[in-house]
Backbone as numpy.savetxt, mean C-alpha at the origin, in Angstrom:
# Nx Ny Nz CAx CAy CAz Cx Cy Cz
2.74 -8.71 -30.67 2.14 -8.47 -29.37 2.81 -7.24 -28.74
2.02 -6.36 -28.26 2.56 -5.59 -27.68 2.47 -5.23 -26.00
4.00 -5.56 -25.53 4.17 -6.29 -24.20 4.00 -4.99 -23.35
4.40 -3.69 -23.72 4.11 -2.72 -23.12 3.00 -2.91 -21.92
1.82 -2.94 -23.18 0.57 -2.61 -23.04 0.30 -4.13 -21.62
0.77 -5.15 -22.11 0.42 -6.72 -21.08 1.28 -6.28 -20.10
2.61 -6.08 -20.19 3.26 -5.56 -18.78 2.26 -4.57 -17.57
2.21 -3.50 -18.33 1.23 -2.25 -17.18 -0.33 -3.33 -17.19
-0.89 -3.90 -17.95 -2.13 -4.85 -17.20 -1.68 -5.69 -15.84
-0.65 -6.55 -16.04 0.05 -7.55 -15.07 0.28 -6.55 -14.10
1.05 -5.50 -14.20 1.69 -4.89 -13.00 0.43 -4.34 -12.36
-0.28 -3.35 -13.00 -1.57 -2.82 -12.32 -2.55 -3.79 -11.69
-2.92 -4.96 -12.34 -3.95 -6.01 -11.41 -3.07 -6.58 -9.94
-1.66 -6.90 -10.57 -1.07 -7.56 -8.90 -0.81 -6.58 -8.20
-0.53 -5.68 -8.55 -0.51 -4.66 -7.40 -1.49 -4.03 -7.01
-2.76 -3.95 -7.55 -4.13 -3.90 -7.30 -4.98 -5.06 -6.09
-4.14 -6.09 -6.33 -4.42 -7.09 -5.50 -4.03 -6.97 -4.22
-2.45 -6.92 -4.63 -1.60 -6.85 -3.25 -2.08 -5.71 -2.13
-1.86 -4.70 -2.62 -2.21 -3.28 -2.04 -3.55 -3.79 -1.13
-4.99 -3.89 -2.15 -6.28 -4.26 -1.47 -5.80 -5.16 -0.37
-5.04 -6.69 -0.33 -4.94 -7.57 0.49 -4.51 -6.78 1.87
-3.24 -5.88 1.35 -2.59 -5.70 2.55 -3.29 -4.75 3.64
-3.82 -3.75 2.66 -4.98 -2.77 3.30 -5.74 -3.43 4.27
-6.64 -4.60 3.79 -7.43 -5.24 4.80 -6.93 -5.64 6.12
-5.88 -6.31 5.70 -5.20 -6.70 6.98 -4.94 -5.86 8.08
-4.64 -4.51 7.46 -3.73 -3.61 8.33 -5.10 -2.82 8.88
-6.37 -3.05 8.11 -7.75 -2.48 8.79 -7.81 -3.13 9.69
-7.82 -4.81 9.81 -8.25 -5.90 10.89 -7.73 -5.89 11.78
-6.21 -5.52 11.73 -5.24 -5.50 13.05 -5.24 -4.22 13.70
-5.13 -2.94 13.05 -5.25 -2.05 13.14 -6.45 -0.77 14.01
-7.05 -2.16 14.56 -8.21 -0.94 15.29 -7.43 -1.49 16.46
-6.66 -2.22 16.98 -6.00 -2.33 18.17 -5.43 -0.92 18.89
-4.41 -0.62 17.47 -3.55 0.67 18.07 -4.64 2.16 17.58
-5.73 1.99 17.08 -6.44 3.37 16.78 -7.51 3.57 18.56
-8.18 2.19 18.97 -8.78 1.93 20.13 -7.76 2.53 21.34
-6.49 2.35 21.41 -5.58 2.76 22.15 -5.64 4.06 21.91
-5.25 4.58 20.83 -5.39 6.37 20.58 -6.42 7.16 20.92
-7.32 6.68 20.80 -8.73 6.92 20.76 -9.30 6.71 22.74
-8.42 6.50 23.52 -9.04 5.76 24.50 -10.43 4.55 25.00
-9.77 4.24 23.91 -11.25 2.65 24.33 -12.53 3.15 23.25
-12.43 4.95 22.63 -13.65 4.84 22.01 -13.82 4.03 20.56
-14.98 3.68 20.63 -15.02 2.29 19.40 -14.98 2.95 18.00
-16.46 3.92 17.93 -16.91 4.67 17.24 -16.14 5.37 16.94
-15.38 6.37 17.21 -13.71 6.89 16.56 -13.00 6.28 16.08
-12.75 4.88 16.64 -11.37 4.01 16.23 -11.74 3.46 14.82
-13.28 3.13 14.92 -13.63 2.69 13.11 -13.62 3.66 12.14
-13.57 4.99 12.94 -13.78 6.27 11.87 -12.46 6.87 11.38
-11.50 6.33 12.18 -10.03 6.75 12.30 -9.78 5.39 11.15
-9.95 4.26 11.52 -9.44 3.32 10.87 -9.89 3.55 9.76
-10.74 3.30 9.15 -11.69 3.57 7.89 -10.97 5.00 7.05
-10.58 6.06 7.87 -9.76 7.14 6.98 -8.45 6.58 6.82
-8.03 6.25 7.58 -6.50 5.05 7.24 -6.37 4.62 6.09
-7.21 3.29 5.88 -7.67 2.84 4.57 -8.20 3.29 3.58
-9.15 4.18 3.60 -8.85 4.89 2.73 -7.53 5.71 2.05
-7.08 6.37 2.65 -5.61 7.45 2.58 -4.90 6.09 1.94
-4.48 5.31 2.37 -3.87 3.93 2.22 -4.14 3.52 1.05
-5.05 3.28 0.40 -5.61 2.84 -0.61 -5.43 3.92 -1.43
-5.70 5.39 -1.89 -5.01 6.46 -2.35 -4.11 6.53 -3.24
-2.98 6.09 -1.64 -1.74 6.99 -2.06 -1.26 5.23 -2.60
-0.96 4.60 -2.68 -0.57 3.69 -2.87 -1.26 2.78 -4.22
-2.53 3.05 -4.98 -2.91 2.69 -6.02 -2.43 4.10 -6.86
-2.83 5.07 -6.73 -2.27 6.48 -7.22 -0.86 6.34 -7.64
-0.09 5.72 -6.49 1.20 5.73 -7.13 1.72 4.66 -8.18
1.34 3.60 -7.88 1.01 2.56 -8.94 1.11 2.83 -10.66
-0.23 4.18 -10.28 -0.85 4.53 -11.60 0.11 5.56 -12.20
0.86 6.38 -11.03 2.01 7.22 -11.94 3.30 6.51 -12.28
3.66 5.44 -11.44 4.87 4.60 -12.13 4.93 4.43 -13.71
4.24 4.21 -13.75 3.68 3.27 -15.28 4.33 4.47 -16.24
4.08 5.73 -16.03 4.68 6.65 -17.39 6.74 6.44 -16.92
7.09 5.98 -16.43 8.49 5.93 -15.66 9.25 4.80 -16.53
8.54 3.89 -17.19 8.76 2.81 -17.73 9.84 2.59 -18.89
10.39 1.50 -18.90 11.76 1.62 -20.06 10.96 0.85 -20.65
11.33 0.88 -22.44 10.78 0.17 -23.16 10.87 -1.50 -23.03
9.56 -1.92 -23.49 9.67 -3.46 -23.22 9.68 -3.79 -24.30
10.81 -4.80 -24.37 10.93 -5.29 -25.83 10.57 -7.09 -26.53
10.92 -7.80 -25.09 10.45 -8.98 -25.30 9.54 -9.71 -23.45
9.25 -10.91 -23.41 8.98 -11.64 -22.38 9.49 -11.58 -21.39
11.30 -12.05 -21.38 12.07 -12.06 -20.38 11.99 -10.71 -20.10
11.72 -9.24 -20.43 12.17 -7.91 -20.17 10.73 -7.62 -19.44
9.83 -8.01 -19.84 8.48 -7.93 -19.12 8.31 -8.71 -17.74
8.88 -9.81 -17.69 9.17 -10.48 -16.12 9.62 -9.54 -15.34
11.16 -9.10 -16.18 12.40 -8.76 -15.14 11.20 -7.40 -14.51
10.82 -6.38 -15.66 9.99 -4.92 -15.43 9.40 -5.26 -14.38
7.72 -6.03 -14.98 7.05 -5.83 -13.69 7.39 -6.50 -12.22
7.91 -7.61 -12.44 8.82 -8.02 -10.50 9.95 -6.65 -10.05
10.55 -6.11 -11.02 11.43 -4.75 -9.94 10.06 -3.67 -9.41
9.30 -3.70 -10.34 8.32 -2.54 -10.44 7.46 -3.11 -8.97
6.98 -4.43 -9.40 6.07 -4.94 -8.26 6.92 -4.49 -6.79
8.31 -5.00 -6.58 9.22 -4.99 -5.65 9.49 -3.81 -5.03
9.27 -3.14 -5.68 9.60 -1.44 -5.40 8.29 -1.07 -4.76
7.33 -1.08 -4.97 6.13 -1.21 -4.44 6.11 -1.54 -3.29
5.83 -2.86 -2.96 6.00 -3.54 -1.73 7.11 -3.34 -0.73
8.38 -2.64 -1.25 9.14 -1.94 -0.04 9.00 -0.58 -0.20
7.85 -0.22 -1.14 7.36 1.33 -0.20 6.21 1.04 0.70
5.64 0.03 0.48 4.68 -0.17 1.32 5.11 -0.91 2.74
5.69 -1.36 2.91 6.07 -2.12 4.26 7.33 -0.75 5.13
7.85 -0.07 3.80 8.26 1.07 4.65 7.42 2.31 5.17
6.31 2.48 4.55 5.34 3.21 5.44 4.62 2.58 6.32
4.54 1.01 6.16 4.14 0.46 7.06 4.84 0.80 9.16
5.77 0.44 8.69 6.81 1.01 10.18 6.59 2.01 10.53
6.58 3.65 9.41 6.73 4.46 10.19 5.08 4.92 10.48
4.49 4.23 9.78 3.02 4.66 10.52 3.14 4.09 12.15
3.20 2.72 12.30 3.56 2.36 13.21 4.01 2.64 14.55
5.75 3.33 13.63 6.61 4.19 14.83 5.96 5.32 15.27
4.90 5.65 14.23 4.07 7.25 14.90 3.48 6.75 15.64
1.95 5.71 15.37 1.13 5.70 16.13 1.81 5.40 17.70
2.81 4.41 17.82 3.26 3.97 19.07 3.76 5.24 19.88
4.76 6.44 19.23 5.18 7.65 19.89 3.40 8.20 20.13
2.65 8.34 19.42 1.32 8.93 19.96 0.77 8.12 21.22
1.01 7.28 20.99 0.32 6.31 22.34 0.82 6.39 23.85
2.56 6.46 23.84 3.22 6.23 24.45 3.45 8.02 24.78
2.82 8.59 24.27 2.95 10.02 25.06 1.43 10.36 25.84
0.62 9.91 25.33 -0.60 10.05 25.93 -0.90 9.63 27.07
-0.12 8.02 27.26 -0.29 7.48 28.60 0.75 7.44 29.33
């Protein structure tokens, strides 16, 4: 069997998952602080949000897809766990760290406007 090849499937579908999940969320919550930027307009805030998610979705499956050449050889099961959970992990604290500083922007944008 060659685990290589099952490792980058496993890692690419859950992080395919995760990414999509989190995206949504951050669309659903997220027209709060674009409606604020936007002053109350609706029609901007979905057009703003919607480029969000997109860009979001991007840069974050894109990077996914360049990890994968970064990879140490996999040689058995246990080495394919340990891979894709650091790999998955690394992921998810780049994502919750752009999460903040999108955040810390939008709030300095808000908080200068009004």
């Amino acid at each position: 069997m060659n685990y290589a090849i099952l490792s980058h499937i496993i890692y690419f579908t859950v992080n395919t998952i995760i990414i999509y999940r989190i995206g949504k969320l951050c669309y659903k919550h997220g027209l709060t602080f674009t409606l604020a930027l936007t002053g109350n307009n609706k029609q901007l805030s979905f057009k703003i949000n919607q480029l969000l998610l997109i860009g979001y979705y991007l840069l974050n499956i894109g990077y996914c897809a360049t990890t994968l050449i970064q990879w140490p050889p996999i040689i058995n099961l246990t080495n394919l766990v340990e891979v894709v959970s650091l790999k998955t992990a690394q992921i998810l604290l780049i994502i919750g760290v752009l999460h903040h500083l999108n955040l810390l922007t939008i709030i300095k944008f808000i908080n200068n406007k009004f």
